[in-house]
TORKOL-4160 file (C-alpha; in steps of 0.2 Angstrom, whole numbers, padded with zeros to 4 digits, m for minus):
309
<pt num="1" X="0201" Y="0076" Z="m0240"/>
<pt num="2" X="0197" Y="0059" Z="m0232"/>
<pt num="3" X="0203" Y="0065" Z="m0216"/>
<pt num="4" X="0192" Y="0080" Z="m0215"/>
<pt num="5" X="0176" Y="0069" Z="m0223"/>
<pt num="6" X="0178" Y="0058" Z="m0207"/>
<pt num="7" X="0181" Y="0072" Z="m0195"/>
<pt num="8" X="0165" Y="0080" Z="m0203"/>
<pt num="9" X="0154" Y="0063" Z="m0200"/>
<pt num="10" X="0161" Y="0059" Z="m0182"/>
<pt num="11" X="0157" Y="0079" Z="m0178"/>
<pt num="12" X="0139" Y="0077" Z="m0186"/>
<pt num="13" X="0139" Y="0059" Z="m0172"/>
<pt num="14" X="0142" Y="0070" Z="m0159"/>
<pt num="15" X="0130" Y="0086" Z="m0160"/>
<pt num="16" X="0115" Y="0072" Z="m0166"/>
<pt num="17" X="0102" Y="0071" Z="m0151"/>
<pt num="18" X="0102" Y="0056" Z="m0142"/>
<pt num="19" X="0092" Y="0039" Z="m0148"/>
<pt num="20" X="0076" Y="0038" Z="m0140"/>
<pt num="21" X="0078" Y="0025" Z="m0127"/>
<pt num="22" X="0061" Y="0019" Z="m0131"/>
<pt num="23" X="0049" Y="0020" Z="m0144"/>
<pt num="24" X="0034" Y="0035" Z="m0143"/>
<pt num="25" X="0020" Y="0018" Z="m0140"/>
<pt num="26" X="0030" Y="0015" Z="m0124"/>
<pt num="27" X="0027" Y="0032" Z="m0117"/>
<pt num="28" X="0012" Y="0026" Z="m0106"/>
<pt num="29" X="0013" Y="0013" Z="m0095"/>
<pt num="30" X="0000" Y="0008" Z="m0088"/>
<pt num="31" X="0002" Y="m0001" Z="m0068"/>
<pt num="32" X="m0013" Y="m0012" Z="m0059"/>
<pt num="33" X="m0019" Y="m0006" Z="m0040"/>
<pt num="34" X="m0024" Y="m0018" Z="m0031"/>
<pt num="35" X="m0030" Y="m0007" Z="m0017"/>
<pt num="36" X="m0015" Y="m0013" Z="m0005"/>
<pt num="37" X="m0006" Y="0000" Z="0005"/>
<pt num="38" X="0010" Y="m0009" Z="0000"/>
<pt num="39" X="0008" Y="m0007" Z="m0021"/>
<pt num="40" X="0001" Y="0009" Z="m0017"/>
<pt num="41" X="0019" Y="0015" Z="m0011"/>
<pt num="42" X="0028" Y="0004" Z="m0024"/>
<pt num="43" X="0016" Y="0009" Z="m0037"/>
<pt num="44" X="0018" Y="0027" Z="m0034"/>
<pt num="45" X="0034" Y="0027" Z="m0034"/>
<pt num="46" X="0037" Y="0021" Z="m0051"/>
<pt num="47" X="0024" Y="0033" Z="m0058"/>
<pt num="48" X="0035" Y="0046" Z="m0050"/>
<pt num="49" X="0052" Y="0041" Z="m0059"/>
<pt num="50" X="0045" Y="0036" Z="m0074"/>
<pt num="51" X="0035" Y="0053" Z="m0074"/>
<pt num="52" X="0052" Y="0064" Z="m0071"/>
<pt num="53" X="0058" Y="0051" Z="m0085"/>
<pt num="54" X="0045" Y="0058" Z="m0099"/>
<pt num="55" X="0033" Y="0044" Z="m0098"/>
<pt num="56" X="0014" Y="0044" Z="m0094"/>
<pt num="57" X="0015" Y="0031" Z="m0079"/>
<pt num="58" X="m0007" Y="0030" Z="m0073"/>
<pt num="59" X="m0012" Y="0016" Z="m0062"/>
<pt num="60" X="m0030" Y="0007" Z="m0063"/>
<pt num="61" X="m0040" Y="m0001" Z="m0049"/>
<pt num="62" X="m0042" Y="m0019" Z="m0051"/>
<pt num="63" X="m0046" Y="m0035" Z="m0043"/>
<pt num="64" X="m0030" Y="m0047" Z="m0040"/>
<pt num="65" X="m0038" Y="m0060" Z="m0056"/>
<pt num="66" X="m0043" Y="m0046" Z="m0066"/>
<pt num="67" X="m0026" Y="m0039" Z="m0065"/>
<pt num="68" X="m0018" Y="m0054" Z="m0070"/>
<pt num="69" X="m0031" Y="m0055" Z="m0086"/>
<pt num="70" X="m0028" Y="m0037" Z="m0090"/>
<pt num="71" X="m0010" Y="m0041" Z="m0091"/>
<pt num="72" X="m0016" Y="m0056" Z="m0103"/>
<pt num="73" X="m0026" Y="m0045" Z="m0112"/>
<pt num="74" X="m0013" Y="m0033" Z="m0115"/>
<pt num="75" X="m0023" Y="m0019" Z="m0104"/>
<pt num="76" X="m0011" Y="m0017" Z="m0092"/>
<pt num="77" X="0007" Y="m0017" Z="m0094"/>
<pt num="78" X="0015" Y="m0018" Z="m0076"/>
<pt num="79" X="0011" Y="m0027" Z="m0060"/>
<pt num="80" X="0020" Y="m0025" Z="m0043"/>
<pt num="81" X="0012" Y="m0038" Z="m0034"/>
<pt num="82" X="0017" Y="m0055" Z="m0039"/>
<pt num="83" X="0016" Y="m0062" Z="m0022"/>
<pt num="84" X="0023" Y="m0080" Z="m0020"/>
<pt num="85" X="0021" Y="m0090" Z="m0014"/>
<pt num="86" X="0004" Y="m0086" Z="m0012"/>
<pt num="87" X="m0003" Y="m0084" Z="m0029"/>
<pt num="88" X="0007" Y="m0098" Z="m0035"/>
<pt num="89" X="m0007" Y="m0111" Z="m0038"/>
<pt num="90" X="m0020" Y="m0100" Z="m0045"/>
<pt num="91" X="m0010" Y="m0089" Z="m0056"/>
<pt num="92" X="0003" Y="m0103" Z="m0061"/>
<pt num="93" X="m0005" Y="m0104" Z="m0080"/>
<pt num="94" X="m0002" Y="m0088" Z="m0083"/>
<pt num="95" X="0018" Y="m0090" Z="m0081"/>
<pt num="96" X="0018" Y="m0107" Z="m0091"/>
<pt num="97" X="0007" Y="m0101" Z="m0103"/>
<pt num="98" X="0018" Y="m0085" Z="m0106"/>
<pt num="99" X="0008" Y="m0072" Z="m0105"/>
<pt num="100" X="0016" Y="m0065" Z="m0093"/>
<pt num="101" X="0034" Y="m0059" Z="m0089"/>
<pt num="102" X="0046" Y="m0059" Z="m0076"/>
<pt num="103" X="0054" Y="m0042" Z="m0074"/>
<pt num="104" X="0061" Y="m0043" Z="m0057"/>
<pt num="105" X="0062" Y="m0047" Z="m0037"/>
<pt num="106" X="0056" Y="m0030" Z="m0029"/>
<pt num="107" X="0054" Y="m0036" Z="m0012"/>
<pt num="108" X="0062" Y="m0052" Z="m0001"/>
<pt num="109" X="0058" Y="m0058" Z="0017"/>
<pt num="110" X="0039" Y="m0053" Z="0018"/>
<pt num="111" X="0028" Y="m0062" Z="0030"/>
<pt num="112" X="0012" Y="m0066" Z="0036"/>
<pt num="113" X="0006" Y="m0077" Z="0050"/>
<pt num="114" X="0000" Y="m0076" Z="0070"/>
<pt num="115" X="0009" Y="m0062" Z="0080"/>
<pt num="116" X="0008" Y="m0058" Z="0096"/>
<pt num="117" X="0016" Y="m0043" Z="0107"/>
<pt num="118" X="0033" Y="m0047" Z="0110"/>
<pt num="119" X="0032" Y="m0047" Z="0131"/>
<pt num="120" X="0020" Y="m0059" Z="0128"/>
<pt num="121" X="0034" Y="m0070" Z="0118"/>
<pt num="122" X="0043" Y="m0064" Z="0132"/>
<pt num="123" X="0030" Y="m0079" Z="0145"/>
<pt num="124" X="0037" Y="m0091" Z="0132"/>
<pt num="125" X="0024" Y="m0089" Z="0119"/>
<pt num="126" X="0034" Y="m0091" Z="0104"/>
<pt num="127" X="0024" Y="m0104" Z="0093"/>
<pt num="128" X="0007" Y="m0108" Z="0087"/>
<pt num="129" X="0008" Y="m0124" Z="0098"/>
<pt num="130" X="0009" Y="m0114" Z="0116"/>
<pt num="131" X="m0006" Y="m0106" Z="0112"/>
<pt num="132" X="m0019" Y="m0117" Z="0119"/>
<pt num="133" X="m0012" Y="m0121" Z="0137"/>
<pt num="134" X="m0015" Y="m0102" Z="0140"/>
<pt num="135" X="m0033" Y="m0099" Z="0132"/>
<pt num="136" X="m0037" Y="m0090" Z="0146"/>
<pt num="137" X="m0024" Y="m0078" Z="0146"/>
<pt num="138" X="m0031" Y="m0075" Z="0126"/>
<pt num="139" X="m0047" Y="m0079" Z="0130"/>
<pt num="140" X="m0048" Y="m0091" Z="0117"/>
<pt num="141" X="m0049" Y="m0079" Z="0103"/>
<pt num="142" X="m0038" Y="m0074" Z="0088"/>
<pt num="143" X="m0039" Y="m0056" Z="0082"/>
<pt num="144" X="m0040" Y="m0058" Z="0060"/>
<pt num="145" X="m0047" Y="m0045" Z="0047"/>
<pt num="146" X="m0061" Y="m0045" Z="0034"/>
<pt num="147" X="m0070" Y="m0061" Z="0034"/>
<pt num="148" X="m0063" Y="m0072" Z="0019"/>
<pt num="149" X="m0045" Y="m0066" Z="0020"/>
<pt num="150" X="m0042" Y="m0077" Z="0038"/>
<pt num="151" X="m0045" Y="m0094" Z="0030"/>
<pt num="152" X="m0033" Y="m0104" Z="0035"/>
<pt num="153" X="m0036" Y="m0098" Z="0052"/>
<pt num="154" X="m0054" Y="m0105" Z="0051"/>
<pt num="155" X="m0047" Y="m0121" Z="0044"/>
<pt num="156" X="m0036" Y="m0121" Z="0056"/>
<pt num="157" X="m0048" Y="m0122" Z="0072"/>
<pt num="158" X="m0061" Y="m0132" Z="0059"/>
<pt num="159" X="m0045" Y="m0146" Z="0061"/>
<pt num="160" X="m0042" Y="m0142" Z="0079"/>
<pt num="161" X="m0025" Y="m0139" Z="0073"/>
<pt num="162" X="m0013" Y="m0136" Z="0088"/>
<pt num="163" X="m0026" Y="m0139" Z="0099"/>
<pt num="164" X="m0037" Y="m0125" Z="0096"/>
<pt num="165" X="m0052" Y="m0133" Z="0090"/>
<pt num="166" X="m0063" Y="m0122" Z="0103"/>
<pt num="167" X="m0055" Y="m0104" Z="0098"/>
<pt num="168" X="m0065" Y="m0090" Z="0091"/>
<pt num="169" X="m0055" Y="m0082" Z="0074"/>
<pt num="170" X="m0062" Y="m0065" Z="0076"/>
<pt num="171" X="m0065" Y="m0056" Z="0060"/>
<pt num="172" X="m0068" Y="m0038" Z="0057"/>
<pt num="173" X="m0054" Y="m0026" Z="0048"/>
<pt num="174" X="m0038" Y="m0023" Z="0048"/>
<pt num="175" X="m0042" Y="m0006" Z="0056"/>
<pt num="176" X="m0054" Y="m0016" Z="0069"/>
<pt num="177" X="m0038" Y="m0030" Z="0072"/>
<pt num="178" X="m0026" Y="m0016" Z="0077"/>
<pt num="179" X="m0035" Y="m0008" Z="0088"/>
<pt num="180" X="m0038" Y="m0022" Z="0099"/>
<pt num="181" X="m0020" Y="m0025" Z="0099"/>
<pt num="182" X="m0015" Y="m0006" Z="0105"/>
<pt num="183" X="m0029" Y="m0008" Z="0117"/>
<pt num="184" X="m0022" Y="m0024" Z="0122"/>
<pt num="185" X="m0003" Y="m0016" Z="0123"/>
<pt num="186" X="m0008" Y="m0002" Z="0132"/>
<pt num="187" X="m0015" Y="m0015" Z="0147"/>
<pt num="188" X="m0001" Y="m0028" Z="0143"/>
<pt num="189" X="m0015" Y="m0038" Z="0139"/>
<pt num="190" X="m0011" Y="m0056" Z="0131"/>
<pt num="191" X="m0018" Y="m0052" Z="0111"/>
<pt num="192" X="m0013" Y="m0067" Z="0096"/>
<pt num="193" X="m0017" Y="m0056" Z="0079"/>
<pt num="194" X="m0014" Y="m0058" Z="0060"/>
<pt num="195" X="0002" Y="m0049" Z="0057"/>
<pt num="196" X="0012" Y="m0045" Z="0041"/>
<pt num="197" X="0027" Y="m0037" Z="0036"/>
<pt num="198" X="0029" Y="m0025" Z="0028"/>
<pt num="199" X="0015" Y="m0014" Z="0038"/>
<pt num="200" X="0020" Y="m0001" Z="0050"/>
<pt num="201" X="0014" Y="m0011" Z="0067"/>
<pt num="202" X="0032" Y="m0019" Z="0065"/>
<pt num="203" X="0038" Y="0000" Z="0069"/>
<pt num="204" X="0021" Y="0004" Z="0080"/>
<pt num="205" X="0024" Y="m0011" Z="0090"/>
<pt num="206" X="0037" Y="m0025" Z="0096"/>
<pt num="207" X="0029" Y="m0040" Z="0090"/>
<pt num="208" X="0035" Y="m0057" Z="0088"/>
<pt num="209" X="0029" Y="m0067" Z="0074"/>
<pt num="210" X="0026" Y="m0090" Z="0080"/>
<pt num="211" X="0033" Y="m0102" Z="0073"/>
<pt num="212" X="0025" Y="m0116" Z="0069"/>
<pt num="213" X="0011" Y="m0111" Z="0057"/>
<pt num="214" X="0018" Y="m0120" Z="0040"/>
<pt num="215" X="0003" Y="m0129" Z="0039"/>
<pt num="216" X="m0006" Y="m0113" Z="0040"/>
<pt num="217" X="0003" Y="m0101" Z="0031"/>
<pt num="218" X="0019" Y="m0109" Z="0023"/>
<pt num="219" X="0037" Y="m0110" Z="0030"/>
<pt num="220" X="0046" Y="m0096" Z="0036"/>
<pt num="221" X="0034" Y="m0086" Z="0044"/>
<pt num="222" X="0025" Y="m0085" Z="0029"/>
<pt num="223" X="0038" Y="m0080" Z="0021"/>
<pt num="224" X="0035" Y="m0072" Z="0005"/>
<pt num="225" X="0044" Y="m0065" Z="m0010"/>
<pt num="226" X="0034" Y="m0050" Z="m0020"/>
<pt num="227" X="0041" Y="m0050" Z="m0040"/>
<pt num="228" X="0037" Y="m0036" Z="m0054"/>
<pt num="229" X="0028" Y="m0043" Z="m0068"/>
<pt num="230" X="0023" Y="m0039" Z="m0085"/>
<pt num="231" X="0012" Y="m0042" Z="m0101"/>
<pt num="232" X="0020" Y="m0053" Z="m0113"/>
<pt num="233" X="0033" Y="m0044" Z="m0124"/>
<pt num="234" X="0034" Y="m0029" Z="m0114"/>
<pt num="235" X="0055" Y="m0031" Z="m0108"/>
<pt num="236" X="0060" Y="m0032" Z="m0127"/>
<pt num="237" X="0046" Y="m0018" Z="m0134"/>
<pt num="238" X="0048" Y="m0005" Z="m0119"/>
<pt num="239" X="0067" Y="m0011" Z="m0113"/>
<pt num="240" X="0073" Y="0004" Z="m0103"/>
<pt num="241" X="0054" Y="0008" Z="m0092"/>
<pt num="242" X="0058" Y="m0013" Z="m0090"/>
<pt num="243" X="0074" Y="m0009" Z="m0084"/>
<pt num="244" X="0068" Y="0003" Z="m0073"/>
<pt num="245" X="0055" Y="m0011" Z="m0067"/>
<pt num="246" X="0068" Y="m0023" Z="m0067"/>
<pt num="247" X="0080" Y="m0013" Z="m0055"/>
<pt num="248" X="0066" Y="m0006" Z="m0044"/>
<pt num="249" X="0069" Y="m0016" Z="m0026"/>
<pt num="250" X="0065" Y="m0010" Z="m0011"/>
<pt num="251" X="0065" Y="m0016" Z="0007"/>
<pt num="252" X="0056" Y="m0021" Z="0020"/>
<pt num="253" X="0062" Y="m0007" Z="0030"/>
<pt num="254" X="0058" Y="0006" Z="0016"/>
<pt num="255" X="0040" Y="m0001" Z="0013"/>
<pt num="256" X="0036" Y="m0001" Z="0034"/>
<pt num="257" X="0042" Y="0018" Z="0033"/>
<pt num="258" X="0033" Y="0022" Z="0020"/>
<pt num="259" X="0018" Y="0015" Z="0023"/>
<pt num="260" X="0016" Y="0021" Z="0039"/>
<pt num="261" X="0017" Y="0040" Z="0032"/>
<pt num="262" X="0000" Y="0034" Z="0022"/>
<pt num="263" X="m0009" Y="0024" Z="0034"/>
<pt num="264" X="m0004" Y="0035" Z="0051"/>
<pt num="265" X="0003" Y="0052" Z="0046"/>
<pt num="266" X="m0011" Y="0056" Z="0034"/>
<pt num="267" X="0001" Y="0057" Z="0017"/>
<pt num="268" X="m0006" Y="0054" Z="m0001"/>
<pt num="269" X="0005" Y="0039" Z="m0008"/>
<pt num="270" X="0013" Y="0051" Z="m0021"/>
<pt num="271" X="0019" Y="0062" Z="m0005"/>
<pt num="272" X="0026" Y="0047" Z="0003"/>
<pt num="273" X="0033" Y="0040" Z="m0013"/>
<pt num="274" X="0043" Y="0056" Z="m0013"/>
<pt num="275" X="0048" Y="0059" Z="0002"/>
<pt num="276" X="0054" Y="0042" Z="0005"/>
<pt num="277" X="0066" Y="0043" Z="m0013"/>
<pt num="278" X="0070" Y="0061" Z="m0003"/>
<pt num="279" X="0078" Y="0051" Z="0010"/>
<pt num="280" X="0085" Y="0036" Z="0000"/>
<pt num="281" X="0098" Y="0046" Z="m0012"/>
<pt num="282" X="0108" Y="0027" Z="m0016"/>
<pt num="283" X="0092" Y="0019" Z="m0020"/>
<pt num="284" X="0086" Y="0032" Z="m0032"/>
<pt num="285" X="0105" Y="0028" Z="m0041"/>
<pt num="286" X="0102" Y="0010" Z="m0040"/>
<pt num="287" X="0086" Y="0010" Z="m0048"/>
<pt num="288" X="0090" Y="0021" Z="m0062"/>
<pt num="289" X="0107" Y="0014" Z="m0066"/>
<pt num="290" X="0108" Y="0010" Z="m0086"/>
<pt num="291" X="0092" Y="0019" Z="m0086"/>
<pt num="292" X="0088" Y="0032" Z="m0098"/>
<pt num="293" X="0074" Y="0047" Z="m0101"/>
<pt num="294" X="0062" Y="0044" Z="m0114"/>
<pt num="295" X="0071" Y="0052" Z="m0127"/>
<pt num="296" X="0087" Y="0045" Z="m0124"/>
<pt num="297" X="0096" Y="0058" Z="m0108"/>
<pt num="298" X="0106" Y="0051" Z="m0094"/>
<pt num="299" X="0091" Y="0048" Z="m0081"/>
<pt num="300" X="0097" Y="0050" Z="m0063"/>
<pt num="301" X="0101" Y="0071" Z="m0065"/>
<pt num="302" X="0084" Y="0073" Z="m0073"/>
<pt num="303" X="0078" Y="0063" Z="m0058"/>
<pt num="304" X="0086" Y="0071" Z="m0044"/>
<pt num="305" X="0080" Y="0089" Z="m0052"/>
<pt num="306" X="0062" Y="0083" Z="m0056"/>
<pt num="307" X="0064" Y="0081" Z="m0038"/>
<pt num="308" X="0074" Y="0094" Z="m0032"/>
<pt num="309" X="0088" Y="0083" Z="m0025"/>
């Protein structure tokens, strides 16, 4: 009799549905935009998986201070664009404060400083400081974008750092910046820009990015790492979408690829988001390793046939 009671209880374990690997309040999340091309791609690919998941992923336009206040404010649940260390200084209170959370590193080995074509690093231009002895070759001029993201190029020539005291930063967009610099590549014309990576000019062009600039833009290129955050208390009420967070890495590679299908192929991010998971199999595993649907299911098969892989 006690045999069979226990044989009728371990059955009953085993035919019950899964535990719901998060709780029904979890089932939106909600994501900050920023506008960029980069958390476009990042974003959207999170809405994609957590969609095929059985969540309500949505993603809201906001400015880069309101985002962090929404998080604050519990408005927003998820941000992918904890650039640092950039947004160290005025975003620091928020970290010690704790009204925010780490979830995760999604992206390592950004950068942002002065580029220029690689055959001109080729003539031996391979810092800021070889820049002034050939003013003429640049004509004293430095290609940057809108007018208020290039400051510390204008403080740079306000100091007459590295002797370019007499240089023109010339500001525009970014769309304006790079096609100066095609035009100037198609001439093998000498052209010193505002690069970044990731951005698909690292795959349009050969570039080489000076040394040199840590005054400017920080050591290492500007190097830059990009973390996943959240609103307070998000990892411990919604644990398996911050899983998912937490797991979600990508590379630079990935992001320049997949960038460039939105900005020069013509895709919408969710297209690109798709196609790029399409063609990165291990990754999709990666990401959702220990991760679950909403209601409790292995996630990586409902993944893969959500998306027909």
């Amino acid at each position: 009799m006690r045999t069979t009671v226990i044989f009728a209880l371990l059955s009953g374990l085993i035919a019950s549905p899964a535990m719901a690997a998060d709780a029904a309040q979890c089932q939106k999340v909600r994501m900050a935009d920023l506008g960029w091309t980069d958390i476009a791609l990042t974003n959207t690919t999170a809405e994609v998986i957590l969609d095929a998941l059985g969540y309500d992923a949505s993603q809201t336009l906001l400015g880069l201070g309101v985002a962090y206040s929404a998080l604050k404010e519990n408005d927003m649940d998820v941000f992918l664009g904890n650039w640092r260390p950039v947004q160290d200084e005025e975003y620091k209170s928020y970290f010690d404060e704790g009204s925010v959370e780490v979830l995760g590193i999604n992206l390592e080995g950004a950068k942002y400083t002065l580029a220029v074509p690689q055959y001109v690093a080729d003539q031996g231009i391979k810092s800021f400081d070889d820049l002034a002895a050939h003013a003429d070759k640049f004509g004293s001029k430095i290609y940057g974008i809108e007018a208020g993201s290039n400051k510390p190029l204008v403080d740079m020539v306000a100091a007459n750092r590295h002797g370019l005291g007499d240089w023109q930063i010339i500001e525009s967009s970014e769309a304006a910046m790079l096609t100066q610099v095609a035009n100037s590549v198609a001439d093998k014309g000498w052209v010193v820009f505002l690069g970044w990576e990731p951005h698909p000019m690292n795959l349009d062009y050969k570039i080489t990015y000076l040394s040199g600039g840590d005054i400017e833009f920080g050591p290492n290129f500007g190097g830059a790492t990009v973390r996943t955050i959240a609103r307070k208390g998000f990892s411990t009420e919604c644990p398996n979408a911050a899983k998912l967070f937490a797991n979600l890495a990508f590379d630079l590679t990935y992001e320049n690829y997949g960038m460039r299908m939105i900005l020069g192929e013509g895709k919408s991010a969710d297209e690109a988001a798709r196609e790029m998971i399409k063609r990165n199999p291990d990754k999709l595993a990666k990401w959702l390793d220990g991760v679950s649907t909403l209601d409790g299911q292995p996630g990586l098969p409902v993944v893969k046939s959500a998306l027909g892989l």
